[in-house]
mmCIF file of the N, C-alpha and C atoms, coordinates in Angstrom:
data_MODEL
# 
_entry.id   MODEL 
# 
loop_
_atom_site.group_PDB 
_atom_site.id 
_atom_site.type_symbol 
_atom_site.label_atom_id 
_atom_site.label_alt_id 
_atom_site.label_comp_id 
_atom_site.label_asym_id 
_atom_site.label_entity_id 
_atom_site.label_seq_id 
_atom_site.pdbx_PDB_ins_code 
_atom_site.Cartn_x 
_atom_site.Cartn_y 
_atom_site.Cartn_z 
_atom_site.occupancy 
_atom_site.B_iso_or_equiv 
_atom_site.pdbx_formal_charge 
_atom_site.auth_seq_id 
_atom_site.auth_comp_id 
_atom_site.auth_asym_id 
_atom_site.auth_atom_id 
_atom_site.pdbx_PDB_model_num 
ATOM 1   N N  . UNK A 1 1  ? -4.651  22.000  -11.935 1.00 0.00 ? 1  UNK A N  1 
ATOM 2   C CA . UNK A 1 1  ? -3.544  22.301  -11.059 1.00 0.00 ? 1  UNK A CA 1 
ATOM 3   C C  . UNK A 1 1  ? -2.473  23.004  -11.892 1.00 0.00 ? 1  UNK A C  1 
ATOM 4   N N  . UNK A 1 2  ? -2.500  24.208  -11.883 1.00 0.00 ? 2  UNK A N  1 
ATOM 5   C CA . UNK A 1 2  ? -0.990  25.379  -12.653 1.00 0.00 ? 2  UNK A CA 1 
ATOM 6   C C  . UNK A 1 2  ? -0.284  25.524  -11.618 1.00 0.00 ? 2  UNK A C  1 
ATOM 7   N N  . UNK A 1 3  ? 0.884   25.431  -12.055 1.00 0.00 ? 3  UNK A N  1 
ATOM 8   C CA . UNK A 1 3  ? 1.887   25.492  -11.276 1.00 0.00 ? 3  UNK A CA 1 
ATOM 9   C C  . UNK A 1 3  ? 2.498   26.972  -12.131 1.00 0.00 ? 3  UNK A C  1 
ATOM 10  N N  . UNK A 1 4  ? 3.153   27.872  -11.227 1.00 0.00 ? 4  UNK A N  1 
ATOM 11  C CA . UNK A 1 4  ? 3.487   29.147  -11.729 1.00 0.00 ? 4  UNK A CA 1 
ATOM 12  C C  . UNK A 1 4  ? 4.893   29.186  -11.297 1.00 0.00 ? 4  UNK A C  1 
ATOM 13  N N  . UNK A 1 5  ? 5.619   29.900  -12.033 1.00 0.00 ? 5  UNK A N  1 
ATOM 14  C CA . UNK A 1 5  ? 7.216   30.389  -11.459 1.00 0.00 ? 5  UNK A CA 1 
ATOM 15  C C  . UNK A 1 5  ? 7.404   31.241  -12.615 1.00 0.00 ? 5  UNK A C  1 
ATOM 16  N N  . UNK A 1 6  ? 7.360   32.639  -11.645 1.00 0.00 ? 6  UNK A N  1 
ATOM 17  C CA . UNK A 1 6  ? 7.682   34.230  -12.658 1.00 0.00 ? 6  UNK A CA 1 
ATOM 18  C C  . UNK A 1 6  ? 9.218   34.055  -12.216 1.00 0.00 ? 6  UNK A C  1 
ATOM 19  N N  . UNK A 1 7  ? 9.930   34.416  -13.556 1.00 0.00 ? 7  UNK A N  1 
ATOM 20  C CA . UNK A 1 7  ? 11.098  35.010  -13.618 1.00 0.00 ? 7  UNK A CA 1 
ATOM 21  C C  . UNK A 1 7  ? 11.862  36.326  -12.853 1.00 0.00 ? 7  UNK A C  1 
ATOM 22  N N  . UNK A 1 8  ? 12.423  36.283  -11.846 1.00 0.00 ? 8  UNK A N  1 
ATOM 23  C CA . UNK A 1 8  ? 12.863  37.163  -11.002 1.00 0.00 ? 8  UNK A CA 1 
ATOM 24  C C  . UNK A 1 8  ? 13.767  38.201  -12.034 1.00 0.00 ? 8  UNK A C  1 
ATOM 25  N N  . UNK A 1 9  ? 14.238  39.217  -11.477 1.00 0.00 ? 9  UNK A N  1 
ATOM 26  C CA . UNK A 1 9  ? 15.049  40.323  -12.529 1.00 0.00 ? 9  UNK A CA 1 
ATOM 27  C C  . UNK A 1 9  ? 16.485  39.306  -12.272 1.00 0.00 ? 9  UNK A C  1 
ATOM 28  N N  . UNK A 1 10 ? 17.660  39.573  -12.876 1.00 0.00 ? 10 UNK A N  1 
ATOM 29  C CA . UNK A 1 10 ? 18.909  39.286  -12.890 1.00 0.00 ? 10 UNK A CA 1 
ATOM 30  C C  . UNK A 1 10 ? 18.532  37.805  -12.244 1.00 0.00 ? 10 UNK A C  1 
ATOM 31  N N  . UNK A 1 11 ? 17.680  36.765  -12.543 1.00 0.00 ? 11 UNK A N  1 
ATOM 32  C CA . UNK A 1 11 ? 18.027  35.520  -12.322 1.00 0.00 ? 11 UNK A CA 1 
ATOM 33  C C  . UNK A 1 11 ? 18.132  34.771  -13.963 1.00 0.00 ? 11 UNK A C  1 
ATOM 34  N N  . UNK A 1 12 ? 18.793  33.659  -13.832 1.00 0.00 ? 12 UNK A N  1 
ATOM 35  C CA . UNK A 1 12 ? 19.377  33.133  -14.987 1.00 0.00 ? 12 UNK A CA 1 
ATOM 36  C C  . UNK A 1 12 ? 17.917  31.662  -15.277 1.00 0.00 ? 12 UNK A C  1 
ATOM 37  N N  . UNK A 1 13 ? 17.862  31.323  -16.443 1.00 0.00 ? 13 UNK A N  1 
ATOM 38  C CA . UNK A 1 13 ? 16.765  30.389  -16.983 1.00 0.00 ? 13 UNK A CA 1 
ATOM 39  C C  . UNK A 1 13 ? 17.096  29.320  -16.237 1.00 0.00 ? 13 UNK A C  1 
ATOM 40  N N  . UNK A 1 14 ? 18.428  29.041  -15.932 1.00 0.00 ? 14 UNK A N  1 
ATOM 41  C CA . UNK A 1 14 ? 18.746  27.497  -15.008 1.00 0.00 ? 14 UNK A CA 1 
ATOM 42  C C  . UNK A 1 14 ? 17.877  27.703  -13.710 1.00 0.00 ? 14 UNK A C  1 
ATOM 43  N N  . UNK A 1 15 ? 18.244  28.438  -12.894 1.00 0.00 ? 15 UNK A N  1 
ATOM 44  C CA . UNK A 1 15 ? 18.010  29.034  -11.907 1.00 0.00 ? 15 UNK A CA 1 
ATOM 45  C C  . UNK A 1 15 ? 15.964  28.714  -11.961 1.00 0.00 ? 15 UNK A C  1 
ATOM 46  N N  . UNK A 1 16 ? 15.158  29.240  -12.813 1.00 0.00 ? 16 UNK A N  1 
ATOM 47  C CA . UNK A 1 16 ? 14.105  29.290  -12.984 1.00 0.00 ? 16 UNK A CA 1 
ATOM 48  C C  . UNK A 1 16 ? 13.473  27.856  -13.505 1.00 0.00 ? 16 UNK A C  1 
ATOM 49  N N  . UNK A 1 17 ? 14.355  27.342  -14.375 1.00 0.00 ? 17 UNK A N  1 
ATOM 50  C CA . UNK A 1 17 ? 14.007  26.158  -14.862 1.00 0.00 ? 17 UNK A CA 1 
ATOM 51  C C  . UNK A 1 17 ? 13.982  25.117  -13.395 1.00 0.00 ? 17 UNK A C  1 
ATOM 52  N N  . UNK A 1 18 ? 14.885  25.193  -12.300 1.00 0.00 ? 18 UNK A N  1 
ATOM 53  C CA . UNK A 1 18 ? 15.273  24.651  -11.359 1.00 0.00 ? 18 UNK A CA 1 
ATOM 54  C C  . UNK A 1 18 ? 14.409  24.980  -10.554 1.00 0.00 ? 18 UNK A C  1 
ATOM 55  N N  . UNK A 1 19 ? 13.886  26.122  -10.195 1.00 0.00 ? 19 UNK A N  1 
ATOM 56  C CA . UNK A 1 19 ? 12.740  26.280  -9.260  1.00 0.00 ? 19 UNK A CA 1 
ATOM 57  C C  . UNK A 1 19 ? 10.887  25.658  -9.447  1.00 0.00 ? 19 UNK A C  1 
ATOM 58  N N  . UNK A 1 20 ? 11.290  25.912  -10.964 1.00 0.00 ? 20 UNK A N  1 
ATOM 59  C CA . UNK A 1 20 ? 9.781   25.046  -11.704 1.00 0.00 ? 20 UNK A CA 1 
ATOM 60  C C  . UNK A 1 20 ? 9.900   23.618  -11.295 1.00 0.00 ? 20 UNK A C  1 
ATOM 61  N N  . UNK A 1 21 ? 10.958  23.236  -11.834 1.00 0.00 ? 21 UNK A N  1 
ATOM 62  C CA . UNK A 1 21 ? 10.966  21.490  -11.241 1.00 0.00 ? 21 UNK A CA 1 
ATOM 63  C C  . UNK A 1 21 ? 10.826  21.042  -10.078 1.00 0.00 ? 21 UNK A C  1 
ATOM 64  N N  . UNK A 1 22 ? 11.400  21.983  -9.023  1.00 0.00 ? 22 UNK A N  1 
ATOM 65  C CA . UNK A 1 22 ? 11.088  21.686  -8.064  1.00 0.00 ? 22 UNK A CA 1 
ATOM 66  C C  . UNK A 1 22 ? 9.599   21.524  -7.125  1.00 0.00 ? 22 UNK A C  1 
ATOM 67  N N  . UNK A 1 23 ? 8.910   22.846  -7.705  1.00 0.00 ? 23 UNK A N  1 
ATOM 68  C CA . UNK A 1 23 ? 7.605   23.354  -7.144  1.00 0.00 ? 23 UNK A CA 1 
ATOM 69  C C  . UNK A 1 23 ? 6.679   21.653  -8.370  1.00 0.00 ? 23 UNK A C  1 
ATOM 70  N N  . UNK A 1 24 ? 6.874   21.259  -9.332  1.00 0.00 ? 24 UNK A N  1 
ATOM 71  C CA . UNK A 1 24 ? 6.331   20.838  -9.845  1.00 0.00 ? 24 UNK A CA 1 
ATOM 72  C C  . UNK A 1 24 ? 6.151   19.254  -9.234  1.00 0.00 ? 24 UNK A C  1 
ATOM 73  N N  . UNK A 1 25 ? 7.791   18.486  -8.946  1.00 0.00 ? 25 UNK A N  1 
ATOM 74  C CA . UNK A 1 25 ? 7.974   17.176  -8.212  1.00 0.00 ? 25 UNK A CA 1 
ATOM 75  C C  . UNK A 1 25 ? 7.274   17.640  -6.651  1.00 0.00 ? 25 UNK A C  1 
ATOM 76  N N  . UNK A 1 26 ? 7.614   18.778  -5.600  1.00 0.00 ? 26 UNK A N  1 
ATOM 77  C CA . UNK A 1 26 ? 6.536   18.938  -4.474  1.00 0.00 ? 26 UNK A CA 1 
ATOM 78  C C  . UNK A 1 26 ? 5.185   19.016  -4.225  1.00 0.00 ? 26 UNK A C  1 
ATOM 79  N N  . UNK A 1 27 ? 4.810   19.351  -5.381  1.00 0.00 ? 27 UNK A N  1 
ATOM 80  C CA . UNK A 1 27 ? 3.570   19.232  -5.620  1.00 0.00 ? 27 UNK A CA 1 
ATOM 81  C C  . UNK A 1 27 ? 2.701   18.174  -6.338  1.00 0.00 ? 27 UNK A C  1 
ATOM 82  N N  . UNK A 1 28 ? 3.390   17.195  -6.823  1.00 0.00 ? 28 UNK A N  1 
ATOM 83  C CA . UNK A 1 28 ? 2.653   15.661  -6.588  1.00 0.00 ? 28 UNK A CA 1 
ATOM 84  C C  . UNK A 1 28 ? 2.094   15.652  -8.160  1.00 0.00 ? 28 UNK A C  1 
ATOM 85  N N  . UNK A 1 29 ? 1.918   16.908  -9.109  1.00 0.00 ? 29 UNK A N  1 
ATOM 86  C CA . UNK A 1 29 ? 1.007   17.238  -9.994  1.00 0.00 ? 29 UNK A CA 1 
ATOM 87  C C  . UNK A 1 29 ? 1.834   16.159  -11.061 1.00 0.00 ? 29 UNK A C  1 
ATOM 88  N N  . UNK A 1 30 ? 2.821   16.006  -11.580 1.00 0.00 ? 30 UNK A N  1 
ATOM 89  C CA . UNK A 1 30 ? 3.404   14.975  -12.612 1.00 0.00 ? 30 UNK A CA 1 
ATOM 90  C C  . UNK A 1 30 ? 3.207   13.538  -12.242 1.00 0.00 ? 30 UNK A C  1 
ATOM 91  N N  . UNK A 1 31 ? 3.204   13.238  -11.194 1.00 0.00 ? 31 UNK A N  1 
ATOM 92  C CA . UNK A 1 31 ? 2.882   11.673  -10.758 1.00 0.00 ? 31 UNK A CA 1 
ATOM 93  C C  . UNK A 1 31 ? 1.010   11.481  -11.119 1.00 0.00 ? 31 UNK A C  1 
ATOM 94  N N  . UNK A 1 32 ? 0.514   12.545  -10.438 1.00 0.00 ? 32 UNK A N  1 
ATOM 95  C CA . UNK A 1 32 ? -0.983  11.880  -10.582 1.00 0.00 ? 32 UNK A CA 1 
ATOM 96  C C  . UNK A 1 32 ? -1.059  11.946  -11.633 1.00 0.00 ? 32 UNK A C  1 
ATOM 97  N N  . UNK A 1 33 ? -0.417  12.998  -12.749 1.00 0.00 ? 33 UNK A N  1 
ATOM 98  C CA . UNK A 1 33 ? -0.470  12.752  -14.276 1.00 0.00 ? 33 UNK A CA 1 
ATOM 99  C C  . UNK A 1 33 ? -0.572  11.227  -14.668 1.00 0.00 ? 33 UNK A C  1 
ATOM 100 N N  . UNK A 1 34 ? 0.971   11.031  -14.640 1.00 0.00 ? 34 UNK A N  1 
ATOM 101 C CA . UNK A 1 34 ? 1.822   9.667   -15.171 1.00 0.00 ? 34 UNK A CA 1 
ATOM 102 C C  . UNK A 1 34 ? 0.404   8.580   -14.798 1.00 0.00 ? 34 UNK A C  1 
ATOM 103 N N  . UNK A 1 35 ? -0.109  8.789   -13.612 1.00 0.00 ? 35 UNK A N  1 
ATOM 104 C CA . UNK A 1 35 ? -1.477  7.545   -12.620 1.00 0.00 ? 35 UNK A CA 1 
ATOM 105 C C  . UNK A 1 35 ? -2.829  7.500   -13.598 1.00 0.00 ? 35 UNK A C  1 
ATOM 106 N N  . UNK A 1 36 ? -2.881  8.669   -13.917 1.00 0.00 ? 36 UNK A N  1 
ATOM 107 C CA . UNK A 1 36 ? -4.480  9.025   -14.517 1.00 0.00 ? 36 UNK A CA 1 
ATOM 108 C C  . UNK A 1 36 ? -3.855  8.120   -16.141 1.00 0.00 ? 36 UNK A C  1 
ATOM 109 N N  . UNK A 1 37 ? -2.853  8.460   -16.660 1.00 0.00 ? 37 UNK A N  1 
ATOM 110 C CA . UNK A 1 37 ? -2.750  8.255   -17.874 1.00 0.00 ? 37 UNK A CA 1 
ATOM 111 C C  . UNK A 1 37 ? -3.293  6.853   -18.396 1.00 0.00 ? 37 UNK A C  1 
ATOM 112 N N  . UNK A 1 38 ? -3.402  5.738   -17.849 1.00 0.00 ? 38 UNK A N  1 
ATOM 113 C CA . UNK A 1 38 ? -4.073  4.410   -18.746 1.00 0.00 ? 38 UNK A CA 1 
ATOM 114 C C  . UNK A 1 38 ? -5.183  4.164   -17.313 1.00 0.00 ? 38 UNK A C  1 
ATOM 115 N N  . UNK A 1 39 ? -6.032  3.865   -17.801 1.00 0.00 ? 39 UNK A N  1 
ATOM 116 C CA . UNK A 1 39 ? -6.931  3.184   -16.703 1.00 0.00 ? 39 UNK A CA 1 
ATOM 117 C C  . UNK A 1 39 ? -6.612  1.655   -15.940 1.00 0.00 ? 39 UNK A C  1 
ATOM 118 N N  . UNK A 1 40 ? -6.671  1.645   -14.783 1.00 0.00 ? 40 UNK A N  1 
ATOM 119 C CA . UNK A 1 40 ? -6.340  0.568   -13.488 1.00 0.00 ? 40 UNK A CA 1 
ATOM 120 C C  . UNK A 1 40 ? -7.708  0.311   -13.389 1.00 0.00 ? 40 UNK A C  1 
ATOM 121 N N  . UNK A 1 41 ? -8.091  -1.434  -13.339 1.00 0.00 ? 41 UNK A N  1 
ATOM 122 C CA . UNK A 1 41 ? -9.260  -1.943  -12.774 1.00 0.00 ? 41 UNK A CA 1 
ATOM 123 C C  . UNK A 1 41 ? -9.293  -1.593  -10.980 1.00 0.00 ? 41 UNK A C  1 
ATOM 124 N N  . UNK A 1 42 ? -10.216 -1.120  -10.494 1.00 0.00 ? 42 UNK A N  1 
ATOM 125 C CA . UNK A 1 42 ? -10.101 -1.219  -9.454  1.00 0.00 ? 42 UNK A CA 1 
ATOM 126 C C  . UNK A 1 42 ? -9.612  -2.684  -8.147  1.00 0.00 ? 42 UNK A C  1 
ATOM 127 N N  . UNK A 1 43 ? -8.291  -2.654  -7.595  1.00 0.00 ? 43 UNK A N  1 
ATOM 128 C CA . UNK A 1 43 ? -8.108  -3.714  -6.957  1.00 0.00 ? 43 UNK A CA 1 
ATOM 129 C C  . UNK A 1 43 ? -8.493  -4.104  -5.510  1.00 0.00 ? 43 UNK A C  1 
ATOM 130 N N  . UNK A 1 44 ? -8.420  -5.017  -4.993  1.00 0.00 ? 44 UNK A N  1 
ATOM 131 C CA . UNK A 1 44 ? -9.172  -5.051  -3.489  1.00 0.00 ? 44 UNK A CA 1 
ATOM 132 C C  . UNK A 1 44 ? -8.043  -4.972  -2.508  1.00 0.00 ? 44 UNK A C  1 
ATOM 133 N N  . UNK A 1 45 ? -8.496  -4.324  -1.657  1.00 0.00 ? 45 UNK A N  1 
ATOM 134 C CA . UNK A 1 45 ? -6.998  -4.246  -0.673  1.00 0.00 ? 45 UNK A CA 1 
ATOM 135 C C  . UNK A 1 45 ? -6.617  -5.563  -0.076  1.00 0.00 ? 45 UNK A C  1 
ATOM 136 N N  . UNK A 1 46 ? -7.414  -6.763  -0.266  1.00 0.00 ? 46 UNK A N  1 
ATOM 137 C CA . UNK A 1 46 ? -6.580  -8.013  -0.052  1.00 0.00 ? 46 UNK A CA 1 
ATOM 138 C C  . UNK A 1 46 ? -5.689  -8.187  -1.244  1.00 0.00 ? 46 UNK A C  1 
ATOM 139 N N  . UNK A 1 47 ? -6.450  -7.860  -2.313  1.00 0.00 ? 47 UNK A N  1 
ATOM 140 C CA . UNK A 1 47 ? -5.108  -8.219  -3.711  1.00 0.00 ? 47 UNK A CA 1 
ATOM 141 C C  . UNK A 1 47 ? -3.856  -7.629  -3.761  1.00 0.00 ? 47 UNK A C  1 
ATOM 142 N N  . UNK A 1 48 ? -3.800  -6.769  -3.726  1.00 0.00 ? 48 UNK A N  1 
ATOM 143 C CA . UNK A 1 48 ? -2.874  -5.401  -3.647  1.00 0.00 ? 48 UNK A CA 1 
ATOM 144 C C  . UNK A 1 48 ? -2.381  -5.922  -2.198  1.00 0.00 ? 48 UNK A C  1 
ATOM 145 N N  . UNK A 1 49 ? -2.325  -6.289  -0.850  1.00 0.00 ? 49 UNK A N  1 
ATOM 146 C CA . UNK A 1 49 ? -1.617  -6.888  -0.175  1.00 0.00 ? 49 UNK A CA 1 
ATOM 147 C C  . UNK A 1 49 ? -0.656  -8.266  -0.734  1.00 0.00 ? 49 UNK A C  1 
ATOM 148 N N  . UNK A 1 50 ? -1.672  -9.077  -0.835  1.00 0.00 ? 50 UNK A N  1 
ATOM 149 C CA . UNK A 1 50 ? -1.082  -10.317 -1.824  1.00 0.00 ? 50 UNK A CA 1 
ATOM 150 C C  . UNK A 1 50 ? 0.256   -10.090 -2.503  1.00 0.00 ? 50 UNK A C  1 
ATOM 151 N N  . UNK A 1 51 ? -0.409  -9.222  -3.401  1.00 0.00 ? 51 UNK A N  1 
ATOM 152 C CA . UNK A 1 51 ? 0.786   -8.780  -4.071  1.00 0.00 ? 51 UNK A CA 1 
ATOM 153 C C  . UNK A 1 51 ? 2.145   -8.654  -3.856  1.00 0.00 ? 51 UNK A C  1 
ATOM 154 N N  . UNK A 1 52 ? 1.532   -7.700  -3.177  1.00 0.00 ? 52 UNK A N  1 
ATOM 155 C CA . UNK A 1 52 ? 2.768   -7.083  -2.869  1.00 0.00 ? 52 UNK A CA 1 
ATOM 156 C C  . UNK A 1 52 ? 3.746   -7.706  -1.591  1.00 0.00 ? 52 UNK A C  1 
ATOM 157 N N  . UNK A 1 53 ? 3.168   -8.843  -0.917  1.00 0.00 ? 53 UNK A N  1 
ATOM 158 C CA . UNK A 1 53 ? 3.895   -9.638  0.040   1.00 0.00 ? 53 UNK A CA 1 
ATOM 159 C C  . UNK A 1 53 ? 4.366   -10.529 -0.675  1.00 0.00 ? 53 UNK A C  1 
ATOM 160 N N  . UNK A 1 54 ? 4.275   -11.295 -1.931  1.00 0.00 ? 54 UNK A N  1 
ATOM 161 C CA . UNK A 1 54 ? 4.878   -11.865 -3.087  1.00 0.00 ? 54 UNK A CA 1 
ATOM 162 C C  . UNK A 1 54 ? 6.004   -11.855 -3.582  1.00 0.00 ? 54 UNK A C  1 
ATOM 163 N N  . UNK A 1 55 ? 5.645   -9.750  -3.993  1.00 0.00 ? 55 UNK A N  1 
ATOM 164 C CA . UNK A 1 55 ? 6.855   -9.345  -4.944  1.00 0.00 ? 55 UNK A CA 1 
ATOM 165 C C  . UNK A 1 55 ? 7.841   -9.266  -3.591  1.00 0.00 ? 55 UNK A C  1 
ATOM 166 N N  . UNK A 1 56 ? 7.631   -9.034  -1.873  1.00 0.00 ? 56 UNK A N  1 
ATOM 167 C CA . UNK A 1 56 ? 8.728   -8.848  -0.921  1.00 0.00 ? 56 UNK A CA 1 
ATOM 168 C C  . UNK A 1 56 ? 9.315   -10.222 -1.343  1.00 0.00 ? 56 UNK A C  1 
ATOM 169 N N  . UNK A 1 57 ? 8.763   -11.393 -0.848  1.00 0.00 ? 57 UNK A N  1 
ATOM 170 C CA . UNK A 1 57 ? 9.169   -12.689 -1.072  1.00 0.00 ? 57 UNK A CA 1 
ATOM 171 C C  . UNK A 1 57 ? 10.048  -12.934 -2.190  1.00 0.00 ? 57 UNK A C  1 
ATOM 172 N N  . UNK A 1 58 ? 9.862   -12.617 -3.043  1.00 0.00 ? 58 UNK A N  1 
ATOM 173 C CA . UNK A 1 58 ? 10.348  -12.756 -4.981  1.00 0.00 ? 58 UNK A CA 1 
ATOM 174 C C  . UNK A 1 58 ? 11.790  -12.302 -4.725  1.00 0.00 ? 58 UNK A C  1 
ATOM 175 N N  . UNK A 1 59 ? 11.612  -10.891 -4.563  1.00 0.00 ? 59 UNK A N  1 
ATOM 176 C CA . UNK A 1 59 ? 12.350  -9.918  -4.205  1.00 0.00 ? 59 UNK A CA 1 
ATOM 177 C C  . UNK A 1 59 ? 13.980  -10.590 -3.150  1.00 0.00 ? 59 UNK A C  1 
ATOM 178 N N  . UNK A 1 60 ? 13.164  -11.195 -1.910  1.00 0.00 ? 60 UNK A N  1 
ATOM 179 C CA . UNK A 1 60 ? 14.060  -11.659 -1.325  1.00 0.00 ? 60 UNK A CA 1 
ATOM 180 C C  . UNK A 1 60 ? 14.782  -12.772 -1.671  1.00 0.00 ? 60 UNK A C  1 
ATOM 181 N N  . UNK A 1 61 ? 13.717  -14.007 -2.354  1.00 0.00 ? 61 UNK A N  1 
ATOM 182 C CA . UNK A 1 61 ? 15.033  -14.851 -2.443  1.00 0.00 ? 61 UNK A CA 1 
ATOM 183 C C  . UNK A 1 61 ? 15.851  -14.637 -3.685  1.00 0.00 ? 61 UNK A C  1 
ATOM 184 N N  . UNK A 1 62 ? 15.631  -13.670 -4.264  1.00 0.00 ? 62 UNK A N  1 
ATOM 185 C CA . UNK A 1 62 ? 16.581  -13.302 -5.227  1.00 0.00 ? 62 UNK A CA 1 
ATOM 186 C C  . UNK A 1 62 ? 17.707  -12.863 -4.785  1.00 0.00 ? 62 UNK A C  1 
ATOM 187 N N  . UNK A 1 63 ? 18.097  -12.116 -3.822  1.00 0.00 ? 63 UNK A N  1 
ATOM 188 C CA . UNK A 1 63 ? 18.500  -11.454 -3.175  1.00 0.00 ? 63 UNK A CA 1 
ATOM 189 C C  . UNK A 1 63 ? 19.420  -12.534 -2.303  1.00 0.00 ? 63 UNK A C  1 
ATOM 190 N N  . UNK A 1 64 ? 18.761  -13.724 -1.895  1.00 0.00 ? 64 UNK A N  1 
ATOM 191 C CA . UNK A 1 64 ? 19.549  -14.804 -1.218  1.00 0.00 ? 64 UNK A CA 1 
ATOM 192 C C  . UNK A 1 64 ? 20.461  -15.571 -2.097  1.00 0.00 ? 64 UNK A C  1 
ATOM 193 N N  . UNK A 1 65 ? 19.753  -15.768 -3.432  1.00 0.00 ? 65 UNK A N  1 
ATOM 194 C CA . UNK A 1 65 ? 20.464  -16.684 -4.065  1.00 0.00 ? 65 UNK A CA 1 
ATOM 195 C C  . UNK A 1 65 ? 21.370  -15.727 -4.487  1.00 0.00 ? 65 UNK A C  1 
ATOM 196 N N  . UNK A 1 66 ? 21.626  -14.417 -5.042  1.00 0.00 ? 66 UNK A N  1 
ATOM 197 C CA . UNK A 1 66 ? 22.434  -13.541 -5.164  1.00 0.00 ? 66 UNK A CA 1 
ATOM 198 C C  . UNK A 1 66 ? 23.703  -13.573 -4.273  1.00 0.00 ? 66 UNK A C  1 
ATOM 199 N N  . UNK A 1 67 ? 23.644  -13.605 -3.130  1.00 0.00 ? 67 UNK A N  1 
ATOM 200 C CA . UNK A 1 67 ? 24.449  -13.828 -1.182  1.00 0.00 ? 67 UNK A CA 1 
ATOM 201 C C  . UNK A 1 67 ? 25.129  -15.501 -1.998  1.00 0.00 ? 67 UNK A C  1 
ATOM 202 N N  . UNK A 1 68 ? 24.347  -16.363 -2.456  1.00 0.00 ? 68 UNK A N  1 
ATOM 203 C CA . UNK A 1 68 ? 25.269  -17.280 -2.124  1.00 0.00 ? 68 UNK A CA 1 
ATOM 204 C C  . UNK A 1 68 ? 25.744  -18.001 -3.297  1.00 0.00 ? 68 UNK A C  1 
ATOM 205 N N  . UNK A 1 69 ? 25.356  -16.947 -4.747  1.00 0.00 ? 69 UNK A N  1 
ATOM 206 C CA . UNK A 1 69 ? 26.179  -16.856 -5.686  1.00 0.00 ? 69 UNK A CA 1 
ATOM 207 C C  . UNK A 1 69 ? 25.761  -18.208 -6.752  1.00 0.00 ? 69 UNK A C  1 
ATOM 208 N N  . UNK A 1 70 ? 24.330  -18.032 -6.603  1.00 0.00 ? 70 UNK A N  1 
ATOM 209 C CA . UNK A 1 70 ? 23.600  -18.609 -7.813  1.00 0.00 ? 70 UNK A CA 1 
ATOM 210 C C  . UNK A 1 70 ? 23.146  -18.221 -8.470  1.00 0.00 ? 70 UNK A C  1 
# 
């Protein structure tokens, strides 16, 4: 996946540097990077639910005891 951005005449490096970043975060290509980089055991979509209804839970009563200043 190349991502391209030619330099227009009379545009400035910000300007270009700013259009690369952009086309680069829309296009998803730095995240699947960052994903591929260490290997993940494959998880089961009950685990990965689990989970993640946990970390909501975790999440919240932190969030409560925070409200009532513990």
């Amino acid at each position: 996946m190349i991502i391209v951005s030619r330099k227009d005449s009379n545009e400035s490096i910000e300007n270009l540097l700013r259009r690369f970043s952009r086309k680069v975060s829309q296009s998803g290509a730095l995240s699947t990077a960052k994903q591929s980089q260490f290997f993940e055991k494959p998880i089961s979509k009950r685990d990965r639910r689990r989970s993640a209804i946990s970390r909501r839970a975790r999440k919240a009563e932190k969030t409560r005891k925070l409200k009532l200043g513990r």
